[in-house]
Phi, psi and omega in degrees: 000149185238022179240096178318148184312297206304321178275007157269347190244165127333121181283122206249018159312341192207161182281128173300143178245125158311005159284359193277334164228345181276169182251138151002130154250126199273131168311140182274215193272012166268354170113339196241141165316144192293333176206083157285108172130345206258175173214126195269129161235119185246094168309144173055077167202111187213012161233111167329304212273023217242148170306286207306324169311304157352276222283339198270333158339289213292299187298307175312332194274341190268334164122009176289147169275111165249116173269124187258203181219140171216170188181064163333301204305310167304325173285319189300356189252005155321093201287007182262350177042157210295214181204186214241077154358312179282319201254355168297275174323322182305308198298312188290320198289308177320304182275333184306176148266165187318306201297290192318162202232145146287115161199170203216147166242143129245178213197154165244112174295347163351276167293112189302331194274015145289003189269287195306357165284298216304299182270025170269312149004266156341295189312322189261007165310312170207065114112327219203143161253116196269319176276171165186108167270120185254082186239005157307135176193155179272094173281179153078157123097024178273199166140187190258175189344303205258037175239353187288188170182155175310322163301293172329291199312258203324327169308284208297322180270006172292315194266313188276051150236273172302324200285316173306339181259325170291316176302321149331275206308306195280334151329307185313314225277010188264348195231035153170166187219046188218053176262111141107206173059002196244234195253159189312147170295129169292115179327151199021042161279137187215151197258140183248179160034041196256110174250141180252129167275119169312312191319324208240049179250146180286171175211152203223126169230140198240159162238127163218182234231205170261023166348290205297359216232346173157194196275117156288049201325169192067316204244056197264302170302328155297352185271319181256002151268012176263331219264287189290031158270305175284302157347324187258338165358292192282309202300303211297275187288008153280349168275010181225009156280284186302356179263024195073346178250156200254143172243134206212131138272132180225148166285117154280351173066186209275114175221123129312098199257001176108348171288358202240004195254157200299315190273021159208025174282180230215013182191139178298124191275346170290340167282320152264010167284273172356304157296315185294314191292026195257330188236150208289345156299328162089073186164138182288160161304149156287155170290358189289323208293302166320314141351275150007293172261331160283355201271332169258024173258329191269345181264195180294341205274348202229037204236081170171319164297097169220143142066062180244172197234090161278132187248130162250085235198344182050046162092346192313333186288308181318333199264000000 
């Protein structure tokens, strides 16, 4: 190869701050930031170098109040390794606006009875969660067809799946006191006659990976619980429109979190330099980059976008 690493990538010497590339966020024409008032639960965010670190930036920069989720333990098993908590939270604390409220949980979503703490948690920062990033996920401890075993399968669809369609379901419940309990809903059964103030809808973000875009060797259990994430995309968010809420997916495509840099990935890297240096920016994504588009997915200007599968990938698929 003749276009060295160090010049497709972003120099990962110090933890990216997302001020580092996002732009200004601006007021709207009252004078107040698109979500001054709202309040955000941001999963999986336990790394300065990490997409959730991003986006609970991002969202903070926007006047949102964030309570994130962390789950250190899991990253210390990681070869890109954990981070240091007190300066995670500094970096997020840093970015509110005055007004805006901070708190933090962790929790191993693994386990289902941590989720209704988690988001009672969430609740209680200003009463109500208006945002919900689901950006939590499980790496490692992966392989191919003929590496699965039930366990594999099941670690992965515990965290990156079930727990993302259960933290949704107890989001919804803030916004009707009519979920459930009666008898299960009949294939193709639908709730009628429902008018939604567009103005006043929660918006629910789910991440999922690059599954759709080609073959993911190794990774067949993370491949296939991100695949039913994007896959359930429309049904989910059409039950979830009359209830006032917007559901989104997003690809962020290859952004380096620190799995990407040569002295501690988790995977050989010559194909994939080669592809990068194949496209014209010449760099894998940043955490800003995703960052970005939800933080304009969650305000209003952007309440006409449901229940799409967005890939943010800057062309790498195109190439």
């Amino acid at each position: 190869m003749t276009l060295a690493y160090a010049k497709i990538t972003p120099s990962y010497d110090r933890p990216m701050s997302v001020g580092d590339h996002a732009p200004k966020a601006t007021a709207t024409g009252s004078g107040e930031l698109p979500l001054s008032g709202k309040s955000a639960l941001v999963t999986g965010v336990s790394r300065r170098k990490g997409i959730g670190f991003a986006i609970a930036v991002r969202l903070a920069e926007l006047g949102a109040s964030v309570h994130i989720h962390h789950f250190a333990p899991h990253d210390a098993n990681q070869p890109w390794g954990s981070d240091d908590l007190d300066a995670v939270r500094a970096g997020i604390r840093a970015r509110l606006s005055s007004a805006a409220e901070f708190g933090d949980t962790g929790a191993d979503l693994a386990d289902a009875s941590t989720l209704a703490p988690l988001m009672a948690d969430a609740k209680q920062l200003t009463g109500r969660v208006d945002v919900l990033v689901c950006n939590h996920a499980r790496s490692g401890g992966d392989g191919s067809l003929f590496d699965m075993t039930p366990e594999r399968l099941d670690g992965h669809w515990q965290v990156n799946t079930r727990s993302t369609i259960l933290l949704t379901r107890l989001f919804a419940e803030q916004y009707s006191d009519n979920l459930g309990g009666g008898d299960p809903t009949r294939p193709g059964e639908r709730r009628e006659g429902v008018v939604v103030d567009e103005h006043a809808t929660g918006r629910v973000f789910w991440m999922t990976s690059g599954q759709q875009h080609g073959p993911m060797p190794g990774e067949v259990a993370y491949a296939s619980s991100k695949a039913a994430l994007a896959g359930l995309t429309a049904t989910v968010a059409s039950e979830l429109l009359p209830h006032g809420i917007i559901l989104n997916t997003v690809n962020p495509g290859p952004v380096n979190t620190g799995y990407l840099d040569p002295d501690v990935t988790d995977r050989p890297l010559d194909d994939l330099l080669e592809h990068i240096a194949q496209t014209p920016f010449r760099r894998f994504g940043r955490p800003t980059d995703p960052a970005r588009l939800i933080g304009w997915l969650a305000a209003d200007d952007a309440r006409w976008i449901v229940g799409q599968v967005i890939t943010s990938d800057g062309g790498f698929a195109l190439s």
